[in-house]
C-alpha positions in Angstrom: -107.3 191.6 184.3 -109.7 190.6 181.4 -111.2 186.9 182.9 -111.0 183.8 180.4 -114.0 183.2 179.0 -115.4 179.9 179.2 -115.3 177.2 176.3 -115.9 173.8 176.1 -112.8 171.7 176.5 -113.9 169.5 173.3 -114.7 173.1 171.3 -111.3 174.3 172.3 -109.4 171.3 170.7 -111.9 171.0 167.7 -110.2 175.1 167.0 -106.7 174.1 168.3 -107.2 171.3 165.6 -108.2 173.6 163.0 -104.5 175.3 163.8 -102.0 173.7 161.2 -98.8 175.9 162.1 -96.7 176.0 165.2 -97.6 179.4 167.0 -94.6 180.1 169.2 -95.0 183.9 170.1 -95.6 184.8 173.6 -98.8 183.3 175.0 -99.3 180.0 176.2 -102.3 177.4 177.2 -104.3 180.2 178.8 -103.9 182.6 176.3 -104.4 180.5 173.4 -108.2 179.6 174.9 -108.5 183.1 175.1 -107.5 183.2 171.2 -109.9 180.6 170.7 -113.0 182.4 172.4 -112.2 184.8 170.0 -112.6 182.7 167.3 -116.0 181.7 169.3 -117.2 184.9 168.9 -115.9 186.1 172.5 -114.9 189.1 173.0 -111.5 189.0 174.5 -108.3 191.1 175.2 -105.0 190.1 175.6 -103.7 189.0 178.8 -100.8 191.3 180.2 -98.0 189.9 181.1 -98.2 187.1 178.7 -96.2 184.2 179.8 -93.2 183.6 177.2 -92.1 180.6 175.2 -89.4 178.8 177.7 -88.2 175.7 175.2 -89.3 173.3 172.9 -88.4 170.0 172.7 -89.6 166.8 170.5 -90.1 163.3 170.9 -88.2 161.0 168.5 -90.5 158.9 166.1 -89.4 155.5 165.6 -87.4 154.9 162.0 -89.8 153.2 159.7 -89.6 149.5 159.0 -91.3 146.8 156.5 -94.0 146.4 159.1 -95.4 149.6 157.5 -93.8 149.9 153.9 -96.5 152.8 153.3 -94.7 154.9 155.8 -91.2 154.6 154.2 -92.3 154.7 151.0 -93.5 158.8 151.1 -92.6 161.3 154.0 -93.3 159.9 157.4 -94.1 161.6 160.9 -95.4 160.9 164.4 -93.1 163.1 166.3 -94.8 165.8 168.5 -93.5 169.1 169.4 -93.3 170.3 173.1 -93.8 174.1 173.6 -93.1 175.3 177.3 -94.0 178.3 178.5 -92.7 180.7 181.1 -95.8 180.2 183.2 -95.5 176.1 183.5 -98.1 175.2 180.5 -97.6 173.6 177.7 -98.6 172.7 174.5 -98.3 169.5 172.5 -98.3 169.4 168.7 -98.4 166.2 166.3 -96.4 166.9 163.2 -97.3 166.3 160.2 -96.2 167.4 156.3 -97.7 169.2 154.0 -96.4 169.9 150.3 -97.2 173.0 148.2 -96.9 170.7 145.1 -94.8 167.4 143.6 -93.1 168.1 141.1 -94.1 168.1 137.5 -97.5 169.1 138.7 -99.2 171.9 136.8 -99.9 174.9 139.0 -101.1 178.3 138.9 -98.8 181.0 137.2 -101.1 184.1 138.6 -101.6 185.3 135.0 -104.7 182.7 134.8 -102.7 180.1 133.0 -100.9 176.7 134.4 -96.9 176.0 134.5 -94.9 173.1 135.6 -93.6 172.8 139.0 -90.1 172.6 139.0 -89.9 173.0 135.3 -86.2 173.9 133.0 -86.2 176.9 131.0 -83.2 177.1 128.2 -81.7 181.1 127.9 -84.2 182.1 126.2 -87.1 181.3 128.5 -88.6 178.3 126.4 -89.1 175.0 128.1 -86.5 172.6 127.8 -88.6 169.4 126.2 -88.0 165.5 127.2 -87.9 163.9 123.7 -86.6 160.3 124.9 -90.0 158.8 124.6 -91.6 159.1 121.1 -95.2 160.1 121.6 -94.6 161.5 125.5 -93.0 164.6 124.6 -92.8 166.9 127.6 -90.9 169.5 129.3 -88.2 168.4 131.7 -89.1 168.7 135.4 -86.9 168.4 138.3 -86.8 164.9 141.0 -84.4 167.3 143.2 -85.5 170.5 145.0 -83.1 171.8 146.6 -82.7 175.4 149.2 -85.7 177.4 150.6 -86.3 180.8 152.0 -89.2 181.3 153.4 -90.1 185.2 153.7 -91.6 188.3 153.5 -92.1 191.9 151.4 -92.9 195.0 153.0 -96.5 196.2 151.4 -96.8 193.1 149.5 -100.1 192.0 148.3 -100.6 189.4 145.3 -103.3 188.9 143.4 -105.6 185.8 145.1 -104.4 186.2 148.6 -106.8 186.6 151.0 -104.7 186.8 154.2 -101.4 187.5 154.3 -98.9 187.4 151.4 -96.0 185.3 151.9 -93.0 184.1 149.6 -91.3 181.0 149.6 -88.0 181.0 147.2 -87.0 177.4 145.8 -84.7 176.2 143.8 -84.3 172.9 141.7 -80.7 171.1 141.9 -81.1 168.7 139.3 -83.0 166.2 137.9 -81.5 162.6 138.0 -82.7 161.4 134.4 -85.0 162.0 131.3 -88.4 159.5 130.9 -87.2 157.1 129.6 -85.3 155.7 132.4 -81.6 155.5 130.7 -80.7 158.8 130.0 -78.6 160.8 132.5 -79.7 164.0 133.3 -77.5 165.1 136.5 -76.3 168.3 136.1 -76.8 168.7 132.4 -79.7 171.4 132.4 -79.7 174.8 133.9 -81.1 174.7 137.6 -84.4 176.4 137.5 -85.5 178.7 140.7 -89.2 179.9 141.6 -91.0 182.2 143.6 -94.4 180.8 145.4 -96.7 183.6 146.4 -98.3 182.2 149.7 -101.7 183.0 151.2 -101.3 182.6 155.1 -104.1 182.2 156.9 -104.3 184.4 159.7 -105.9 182.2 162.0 -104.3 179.2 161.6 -100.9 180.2 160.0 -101.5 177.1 157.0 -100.0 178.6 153.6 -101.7 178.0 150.2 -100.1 178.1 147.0 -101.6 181.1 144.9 -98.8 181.3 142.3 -95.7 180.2 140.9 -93.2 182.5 139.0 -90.8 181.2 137.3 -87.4 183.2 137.9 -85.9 184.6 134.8 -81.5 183.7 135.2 -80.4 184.7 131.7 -79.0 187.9 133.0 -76.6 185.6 135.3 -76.0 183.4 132.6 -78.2 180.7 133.7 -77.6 178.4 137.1 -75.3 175.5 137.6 -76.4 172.9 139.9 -78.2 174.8 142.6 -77.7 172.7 145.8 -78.7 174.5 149.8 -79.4 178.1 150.5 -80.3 180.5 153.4 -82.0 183.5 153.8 -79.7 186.8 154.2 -80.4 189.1 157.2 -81.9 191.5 155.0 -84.6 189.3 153.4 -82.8 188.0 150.0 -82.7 184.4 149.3 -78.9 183.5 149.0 -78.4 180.3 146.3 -75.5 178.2 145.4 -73.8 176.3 142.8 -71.9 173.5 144.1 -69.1 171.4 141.8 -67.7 174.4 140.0 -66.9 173.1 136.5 -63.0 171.9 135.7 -62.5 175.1 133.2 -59.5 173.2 132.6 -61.4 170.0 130.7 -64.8 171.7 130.3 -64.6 171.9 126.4 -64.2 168.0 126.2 -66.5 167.1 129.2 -69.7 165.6 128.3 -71.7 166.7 131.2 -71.1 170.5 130.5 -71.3 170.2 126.8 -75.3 168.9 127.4 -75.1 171.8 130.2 -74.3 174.8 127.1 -76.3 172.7 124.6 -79.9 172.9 126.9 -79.0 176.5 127.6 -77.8 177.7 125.0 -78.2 175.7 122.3 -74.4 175.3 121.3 -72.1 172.7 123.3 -69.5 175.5 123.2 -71.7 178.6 124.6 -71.5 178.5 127.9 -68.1 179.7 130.0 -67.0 177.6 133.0 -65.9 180.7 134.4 -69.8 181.7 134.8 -70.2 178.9 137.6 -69.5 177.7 140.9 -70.7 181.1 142.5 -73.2 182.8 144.8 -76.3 183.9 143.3 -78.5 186.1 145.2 -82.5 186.5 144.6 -84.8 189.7 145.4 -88.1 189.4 145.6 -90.5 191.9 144.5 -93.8 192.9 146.2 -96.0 191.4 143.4 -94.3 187.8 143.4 -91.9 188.4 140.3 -88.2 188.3 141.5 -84.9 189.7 140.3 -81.7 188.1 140.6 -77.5 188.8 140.7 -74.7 186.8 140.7 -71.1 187.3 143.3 -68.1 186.4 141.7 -66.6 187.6 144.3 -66.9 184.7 147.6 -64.3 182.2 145.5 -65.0 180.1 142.7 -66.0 176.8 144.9 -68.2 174.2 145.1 -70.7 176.2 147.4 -73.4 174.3 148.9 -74.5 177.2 150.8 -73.5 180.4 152.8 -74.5 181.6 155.7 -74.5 185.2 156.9 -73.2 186.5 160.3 -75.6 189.5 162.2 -72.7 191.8 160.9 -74.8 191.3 157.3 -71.1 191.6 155.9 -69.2 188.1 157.5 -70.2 185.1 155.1 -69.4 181.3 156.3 -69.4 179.2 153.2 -70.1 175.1 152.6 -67.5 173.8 150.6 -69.1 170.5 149.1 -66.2 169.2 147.5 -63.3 166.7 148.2 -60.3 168.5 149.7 -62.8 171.2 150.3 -61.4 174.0 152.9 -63.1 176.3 155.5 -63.7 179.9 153.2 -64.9 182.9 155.2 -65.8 186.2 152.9 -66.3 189.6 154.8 -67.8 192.4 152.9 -66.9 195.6 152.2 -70.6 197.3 153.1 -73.6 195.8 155.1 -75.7 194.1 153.3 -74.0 193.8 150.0 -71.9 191.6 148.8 -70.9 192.4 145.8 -67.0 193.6 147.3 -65.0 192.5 149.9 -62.2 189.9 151.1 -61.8 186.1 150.5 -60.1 184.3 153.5 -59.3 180.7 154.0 -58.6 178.4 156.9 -55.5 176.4 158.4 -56.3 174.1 160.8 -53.6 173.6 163.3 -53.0 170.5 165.8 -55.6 168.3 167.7 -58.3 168.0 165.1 -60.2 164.9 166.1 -64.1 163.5 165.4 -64.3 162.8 168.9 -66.6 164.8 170.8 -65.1 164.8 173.6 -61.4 166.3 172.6 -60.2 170.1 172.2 -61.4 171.6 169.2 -58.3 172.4 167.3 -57.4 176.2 166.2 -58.2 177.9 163.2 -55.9 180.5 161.5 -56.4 182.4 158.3 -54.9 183.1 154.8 -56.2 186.0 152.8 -56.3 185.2 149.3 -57.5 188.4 148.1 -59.7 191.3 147.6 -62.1 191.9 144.8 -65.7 193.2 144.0 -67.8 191.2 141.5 -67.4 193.5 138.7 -64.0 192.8 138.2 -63.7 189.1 138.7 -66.5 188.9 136.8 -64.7 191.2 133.7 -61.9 188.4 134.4 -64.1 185.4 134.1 -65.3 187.0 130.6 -61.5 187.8 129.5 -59.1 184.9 130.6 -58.7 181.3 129.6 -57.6 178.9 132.1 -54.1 178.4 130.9 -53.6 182.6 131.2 -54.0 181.8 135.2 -52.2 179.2 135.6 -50.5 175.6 134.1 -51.9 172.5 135.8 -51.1 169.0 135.1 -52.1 165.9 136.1 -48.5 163.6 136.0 -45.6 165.1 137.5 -43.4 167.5 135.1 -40.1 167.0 137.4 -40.1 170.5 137.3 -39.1 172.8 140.8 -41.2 175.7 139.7 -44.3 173.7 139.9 -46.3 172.5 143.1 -47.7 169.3 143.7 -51.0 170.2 145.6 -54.4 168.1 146.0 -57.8 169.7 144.5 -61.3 168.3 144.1 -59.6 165.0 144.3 -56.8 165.0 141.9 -53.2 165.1 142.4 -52.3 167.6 140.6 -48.9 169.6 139.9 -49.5 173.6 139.1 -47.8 176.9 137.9 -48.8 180.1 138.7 -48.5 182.8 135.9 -47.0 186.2 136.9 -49.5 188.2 138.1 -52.3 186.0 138.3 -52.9 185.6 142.4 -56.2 187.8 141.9 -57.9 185.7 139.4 -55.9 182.5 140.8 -57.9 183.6 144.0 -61.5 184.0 142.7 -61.5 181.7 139.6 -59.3 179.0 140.5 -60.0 179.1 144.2 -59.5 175.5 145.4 -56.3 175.2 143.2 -54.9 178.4 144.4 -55.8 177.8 148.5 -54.2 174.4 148.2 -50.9 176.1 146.5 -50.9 178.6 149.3 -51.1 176.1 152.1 -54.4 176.1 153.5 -56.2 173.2 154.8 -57.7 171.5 151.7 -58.7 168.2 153.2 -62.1 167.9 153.7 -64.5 165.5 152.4 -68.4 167.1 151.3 -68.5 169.8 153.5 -72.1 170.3 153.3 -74.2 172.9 155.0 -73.7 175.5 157.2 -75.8 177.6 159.9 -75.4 179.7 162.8 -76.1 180.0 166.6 -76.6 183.5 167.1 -76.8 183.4 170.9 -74.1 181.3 171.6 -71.6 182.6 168.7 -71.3 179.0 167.5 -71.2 178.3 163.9 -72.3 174.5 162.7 -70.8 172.6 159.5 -71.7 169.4 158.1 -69.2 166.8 156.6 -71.5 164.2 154.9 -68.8 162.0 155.0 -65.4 161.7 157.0 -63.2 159.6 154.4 -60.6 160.3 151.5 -58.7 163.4 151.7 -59.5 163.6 155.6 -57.3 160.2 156.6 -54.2 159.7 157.4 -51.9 157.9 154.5 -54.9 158.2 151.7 -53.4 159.3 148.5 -55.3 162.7 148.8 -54.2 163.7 152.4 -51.8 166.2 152.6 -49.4 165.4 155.6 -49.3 168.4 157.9 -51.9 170.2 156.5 -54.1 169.6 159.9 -57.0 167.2 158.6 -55.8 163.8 159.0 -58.0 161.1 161.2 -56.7 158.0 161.7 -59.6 156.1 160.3 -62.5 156.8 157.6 -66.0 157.6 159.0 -68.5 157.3 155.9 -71.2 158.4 158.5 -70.1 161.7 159.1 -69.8 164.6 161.8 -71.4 167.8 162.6 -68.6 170.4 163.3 -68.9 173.3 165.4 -66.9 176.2 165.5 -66.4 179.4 168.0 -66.8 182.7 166.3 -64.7 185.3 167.5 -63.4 188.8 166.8 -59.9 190.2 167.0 -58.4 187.9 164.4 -55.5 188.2 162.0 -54.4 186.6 158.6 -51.4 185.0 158.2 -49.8 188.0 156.6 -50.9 190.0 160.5 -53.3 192.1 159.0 -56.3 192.6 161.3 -59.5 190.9 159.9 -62.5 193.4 160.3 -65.0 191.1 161.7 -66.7 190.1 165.0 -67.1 186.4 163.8 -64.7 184.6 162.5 -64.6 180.8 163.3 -61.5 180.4 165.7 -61.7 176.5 166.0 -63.0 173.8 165.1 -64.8 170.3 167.1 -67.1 167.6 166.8 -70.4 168.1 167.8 -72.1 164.6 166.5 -70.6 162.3 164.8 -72.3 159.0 163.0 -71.6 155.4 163.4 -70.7 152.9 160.9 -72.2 149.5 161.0 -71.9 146.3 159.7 -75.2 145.9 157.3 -78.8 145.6 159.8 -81.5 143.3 158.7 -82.9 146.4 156.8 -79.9 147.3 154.7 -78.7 150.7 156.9 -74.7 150.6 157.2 -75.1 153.4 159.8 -76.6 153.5 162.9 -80.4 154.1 162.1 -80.4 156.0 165.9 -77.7 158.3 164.6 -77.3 161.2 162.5 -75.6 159.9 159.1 -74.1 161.8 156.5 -75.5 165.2 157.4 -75.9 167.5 154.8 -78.8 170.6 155.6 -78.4 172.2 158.8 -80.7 175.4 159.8 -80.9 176.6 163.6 -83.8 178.1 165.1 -82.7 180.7 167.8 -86.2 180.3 169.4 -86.3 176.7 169.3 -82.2 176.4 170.5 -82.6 173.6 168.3 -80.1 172.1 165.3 -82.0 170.9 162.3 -80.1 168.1 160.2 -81.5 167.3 157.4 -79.4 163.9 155.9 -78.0 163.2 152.2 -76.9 159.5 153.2 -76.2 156.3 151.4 -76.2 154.2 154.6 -80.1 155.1 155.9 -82.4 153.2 153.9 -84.7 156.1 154.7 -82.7 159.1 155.2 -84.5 161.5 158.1 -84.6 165.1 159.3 -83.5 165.3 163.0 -83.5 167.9 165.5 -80.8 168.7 168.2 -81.3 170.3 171.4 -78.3 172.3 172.2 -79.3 173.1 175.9 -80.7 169.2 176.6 -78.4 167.9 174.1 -80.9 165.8 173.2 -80.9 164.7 169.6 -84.6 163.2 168.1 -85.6 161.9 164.9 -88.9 164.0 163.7 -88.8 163.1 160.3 -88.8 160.4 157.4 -88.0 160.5 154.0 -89.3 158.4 151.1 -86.2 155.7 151.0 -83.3 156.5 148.8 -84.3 159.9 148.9 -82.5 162.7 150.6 -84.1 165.2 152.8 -83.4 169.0 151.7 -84.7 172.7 151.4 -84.6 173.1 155.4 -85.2 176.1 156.4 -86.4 176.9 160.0 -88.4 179.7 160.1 -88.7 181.0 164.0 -91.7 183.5 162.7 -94.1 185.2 160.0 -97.0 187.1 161.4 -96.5 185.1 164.9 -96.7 181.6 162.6 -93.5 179.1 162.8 -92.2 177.4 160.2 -90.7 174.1 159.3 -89.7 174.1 155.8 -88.3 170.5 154.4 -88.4 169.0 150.4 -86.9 165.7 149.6 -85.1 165.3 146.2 -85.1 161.3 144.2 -87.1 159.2 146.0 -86.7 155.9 145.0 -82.6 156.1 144.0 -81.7 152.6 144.9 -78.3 151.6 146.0 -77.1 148.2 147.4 -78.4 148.9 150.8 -81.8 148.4 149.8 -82.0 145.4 147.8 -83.9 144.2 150.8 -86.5 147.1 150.3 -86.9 147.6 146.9 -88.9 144.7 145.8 -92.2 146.3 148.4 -91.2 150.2 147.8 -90.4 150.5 143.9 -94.0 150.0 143.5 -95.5 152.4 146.3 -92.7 155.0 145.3 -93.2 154.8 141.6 -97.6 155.4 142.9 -96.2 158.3 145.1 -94.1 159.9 143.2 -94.8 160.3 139.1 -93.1 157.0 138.3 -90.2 158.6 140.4 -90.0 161.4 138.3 -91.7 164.3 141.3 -90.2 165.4 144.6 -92.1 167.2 146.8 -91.7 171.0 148.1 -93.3 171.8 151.6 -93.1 172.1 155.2 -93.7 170.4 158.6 -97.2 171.4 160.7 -98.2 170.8 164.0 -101.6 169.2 164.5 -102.5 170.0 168.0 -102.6 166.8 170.0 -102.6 167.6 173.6 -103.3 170.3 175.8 -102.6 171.2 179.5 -104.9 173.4 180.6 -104.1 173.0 184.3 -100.9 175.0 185.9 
C-alpha cells in the first residue's frame, strides 16, 4: 500500500478550500489528503480499495428574517453538506452560490464579440428592442430563467477552455414586464434558450463561463413559454412549453397577438397549433446547438418530462388546472419522435395524507402518432374542423359537458377527429374520454431510479381538486375535502405489466400504478413576516430533481405563501427534509438540476426567476427589500443562472 504522505493540517484545508465543487466519487478523508499531496507536489498513487460514498445528508439553514434583510434580499446559504464514506470519514462542505451571469449582463459570444444574457430574438434572429422608455432603447432580456441541463459532448473542445469543456443548456420562461415598469410582458415574446460552453477546472471542479450561444428556434417556429426541463438519458436537453394557447380564442387574445407580432412581426403569424409541446435540444461539440420539436407527447401545458431508463417511457408535468397524469412510450429508444399517448384514471382512496393508501392508477390510450403527422395536422386543421366547443350549455345530447384548463365547457367531437382530438386538443379530448382531469399546477416531475418511484409536484391543492368546487368532476377520483394552497409532493410506484382501458398491454417497465402523498404543506394564518404557509415546510413545490447518489429529493418552490421561497432537500432513507437554500423574496427558485457527476465533480444547479414580485404577503418586507432587490438585481429587471458549491468547512481526519 502506497503510505499517505504527510501535510500540514492547515495546508490541507487552505487546498480543500481552494475546492469549490462537491467531489462525491469514491475516496474519502484519507484519500482526498492523498489528492491534495498531489497538488503539493507529492507524488502519490491511489489507494486500493477506496472507501465509497455511504450517504449524504445536510443541515437545514434557518429561513431568513429582517434581522438580516441582506440575506433575503439575494440568494442565501449556510447549509453544509455531509459526505459519509464507507470507511467511517467524513467530509463537511459549507454551501454557497455561485452565478454564471444575471441577466441582462453582456457576456462573451466566443466569436470575440458581447451578447446579452438571457436576451429575445424575433424569427429572424434580430433582437427584440424595449422601446417603452424614450432615450433607453434596449433589447428585451429575461427576469425568469427557467430549466437546466447540465452536460457533456464526446470530443468536445471549445475555443478558451483550458480544462474540461462542459455545457450547460438554459432556457428563459418569460420576462415579467418591459422598462418602464407598466407594460406587461408575460408570455408575449418568444422564450429564448442558450448554450454555455463551461471551462471546469480539473482540480477543483468550479465552472467558468467561456461562451454563450444563442440557440437559433426558427426551424420550430419559435418557443412558447419555456418553463422546467431535464436531461434525457442520452444527453439532450428536453424543454417545455407550459399553457398551451386556447386555439379556440387565440386570434382575439391579446397576449398571443403580442406573442406573433415579436416573432413574427404580424399579430396573425403565428399558429396556436405550433405550441404547448416538447422541444428537444442537441448540442454540438463546438458549443452551437440544434433543436426539434415532438408533437407527438399531447398538446398540454408541459412543465417538464421526465424519461424512464427504458429511454422510450416519458412522465409528463401537466401545469395546468384540471391537469391529468400523461405517460408517452416511444416507439424506439431514444427517440421520440413516434409512439403512444396514455392518460390516467385515478380510482378510490386518493387522499394528501401521508399516511393513507395510495390510490390506483389505470390508463386510457388516446392514441398513436409520430411527430410528422401531428405536426402536418397542426399545419392543416382549424380548431372548429376537430371539434365544436362552447362555453354555455347548447341543451344539446350529442355534446359533453367536461372541465378543461378551468372552464366548463360543453364539446363535440367531429367524425373522425380522435387522432388530432388526441394530440392537439389533448386536455379537452382526455376530459371527454373520462380521465382524471382534476388536478391543480401539476408542476415538475423526477424519478427515483433505485427505488422505481416516480415524484410529482402540485404547487397547489385547490379548485378542480375539491370536493363541490364548480371545476370538480364528481367521480372522476380527485376530490379532497378541503383546499390546500400549500401543496403536496406526490409519489408514484412504477410498474410493468400494465393494460389500457381498452386491455391492450402497455409495452413499458414503468408505468406509474398509484398514486400518494409524500409531503404535503401547511397553511397558516399570516406570521409576523407575512408567510401564510408554514416557513418549516415545503410550500407550493414546483422543481423537483433526484440525485440517485445523494438518495435525496430536491424541491425547488414557486410559492405565494413564503416570503422567500427556498430550495429544500429530502432524504428518502432518513426522511429527513432540510432547507439548504434561499431565494431573493418574491422570487421563485428554478432551473434545478442535480447533477450526481462530470469528470468526478457534483453538481447543484439552481436560478431564481422575478425577484422582487411583491404580493400581499410582503407588505411587511417590501418597504427594507425593494431597495436592496432593485441594487441586486438590475432595478429588478436580472435573475440569476448558476449553481450551488461546497466550501469545504470541516474535516475528520481521524477514523
Amino acid at each position: 500500500m502506497t503510505p499517505v504522505p504527510t501535510v500540514p493540517r492547515r495546508r490541507l484545508l487552505q487546498l480543500l478550500a481552494a475546492a469549490p465543487l462537491l467531489p462525491l466519487s469514491s475516496f474519502s478523508a484519507a484519500s482526498l489528503l492523498s489528492g491534495c499531496g498531489a497538488q503539493a507536489g507529492i507524488a502519490t498513487a491511489a489507494t486500493p480499495g477506496a472507501a465509497t460514498l455511504a450517504g449524504v445528508t445536510f443541515s437545514s439553514m434557518p429561513a431568513p428574517s429582517l434581522s438580516n434583510p441582506a440575506a433575503m434580499a439575494t440568494t442565501s446559504t449556510t447549509s453544509v453538506m455531509t459526505a459519509r464514506f464507507s470507511d467511517a470519514s467524513k467530509i463537511d462542505f459549507k454551501l454557497a452560490y455561485q452565478p454564471f451571469f444575471i441577466t441582462g449582463d453582456l457576456v462573451a459570444d466566443g466569436a470575440g464579440g458581447r451578447i446579452v444574457a438571457g436576451g429575445y430574438y424575433d424569427i429572424h434572429g434580430a433582437p427584440i428592442i424595449d422601446a417603452t422608455v424614450a432615450g433607453r432603447e434596449r433589447q428585451f432580456f429575461s427576469d425568469s430563467p427557467d430549466g437546466t441541463s447540465l452536460l457533456t459532448v464526446p470530443n468536445a473542445k471549445a475555443a478558451g477552455v483550458k480544462g474540461n469543456t462542459v455545457f450547460a443548456v438554459v432556457q428563459f420562461e418569460y420576462t415579467t414586464g418591459a422598462q418602464d415598469g407598466v407594460t406587461g410582458m408575460y408570455g408575449r415574446l418568444p422564450s429564448p434558450i442558450a448554450v454555455l460552453t463551461l471551462d471546469q477546472d480539473p482540480a477543483t471542479g468550479k465552472l467558468s463561463l467561456v461562451k454563450y450561444h444563442n440557440v437559433d428556434t426558427s426551424s420550430v417556429n419559435g418557443l412558447w413559454i419555456t418553463c422546467g426541463a431535464s436531461l434525457s438519458p442520452w444527453g439532450t436537453h428536453l424543454s417545455s412549453e407550459e399553457y398551451e394557447p386556447n386555439a379556440f380564442t387565440a386570434a382575439t387574445d391579446a397576449q398571443f397577438k403580442a406573442f406573433s407580432k415579436n416573432l413574427y412581426g404580424s399579430e396573425t403569424a403565428a399558429n396556436p397549433y405550433n405550441y404547448g409541446h416538447l422541444p428537444e435540444v442537441t448540442v454540438n461539440a463546438d458549443g452551437t446547438a440544434s433543436i426539434k420539436k415532438h408533437y407527438c407527447l399531447g398538446r398540454i401545458s408541459h412543465e417538464l418530462v421526465q424519461v424512464m431508463p427504458d429511454n422510450r417511457t416519458v412522465i409528463m408535468g401537466d401545469d395546468a388546472t384540471n391537469s391529468g397524469y400523461f405517460v408517452f412510450v416511444a416507439e424506439k429508444e431514444k427517440d421520440l419522435s413516434a409512439g403512444s399517448l396514455y392518460v390516467a384514471r385515478v380510482g378510490a382512496g386518493f387522499s394528501l395524507d401521508p399516511t393513507a393508501a395510495a390510490a390506483p392508477l389505470s390508463w386510457i390510450k388516446l392514441g398513436s402518432a409520430t411527430s410528422a403527422e401531428v405536426r402536418a395536422m397542426a399545419a392543416s386543421l382549424k380548431p372548429t374542423d376537430i371539434m365544436d366547443v362552447r362555453s354555455a350549455d347548447p341543451h344539446d345530447a350529442s355534446y359533453t359537458r367536461i372541465a378543461a384548463s378551468g372552464r366548463i365547457e360543453w364539446v363535440k367531437l367531429a367524425p373522425g377527429m380522435e387522432k388530432a382530438a388526441a394530440f392537439l386538443e389533448t386536455h379537452r379530448y382526455a376530459a371527454l374520454v373520462g380521465a382524471s382531469m382534476g388536478f391543480t399546477k401539476m408542476e415538475g416531475t423526477t424519478v427515483n431510479i433505485q427505488d422505481k418511484i416516480a415524484y410529482s409536484a402540485l404547487q397547489n391543492c385547490q379548485g378542480s381538486m375539491v370536493a363541490g368546487n364548480a371545476l370538480n368532476v364528481p367521480g372522476n377520483g380527485v376530490s379532497i375535502p378541503k383546499a390546500l394552497d400549500a401543496g403536496a409532493v406526490m409519489m408514484l410506484n412504477l410498474k410493468g405489466g400494465a393494460k389500457d382501458s381498452a386491455g391492450a398491454a402497455i409495452d413499458s417497465e414503468w408505468m406509474p400504478a398509484d398514486t400518494k402523498a409524500l409531503l404535503t404543506g401547511e397553511d397558516i394564518a399570516a406570521d409576523a413576516l407575512g408567510n401564510t404557509a408554514n416557513p418549516d415546510k415545503v410550500a407550493n413545490p414546483d422543481n423537483l430533481k433526484f440525485s440517485e447518489k445523494m438518495r435525496t429529493l430536491f424541491i425547488g418552490e414557486d410559492s405565494s405563501q413564503h416570503v422567500n421561497n427556498f430550495l429544500w432537500a429530502y432524504n428518502v432513507d432518513t426522511r429527513v427534509l432540510a432547507r439548504v437554500m434561499s431565494i431573493p423574496a418574491g422570487g421563485e427558485s428554478t432551473g434545478l438540476h442535480a447533477v450526481d457527476e462530470i469528470n468526478g465533480w457534483t453538481y447543484i444547479m439552481s436560478n431564481f426567476q422575478h425577484a422582487g414580485d411583491w404580493g400581499a404577503i410582503h407588505a411587511v418586507v417590501k418597504p427594507t427589500l425593494d431597495p436592496l432587490i432593485r441594487a441586486n438585481y438590475k432595478d429588478k429587471s436580472g435573475a440569476a443562472v448558476g449553481y450551488l458549491t461546497g466550501e469545504l468547512s470541516q474535516i475528520r481526519l481521524s477514523k
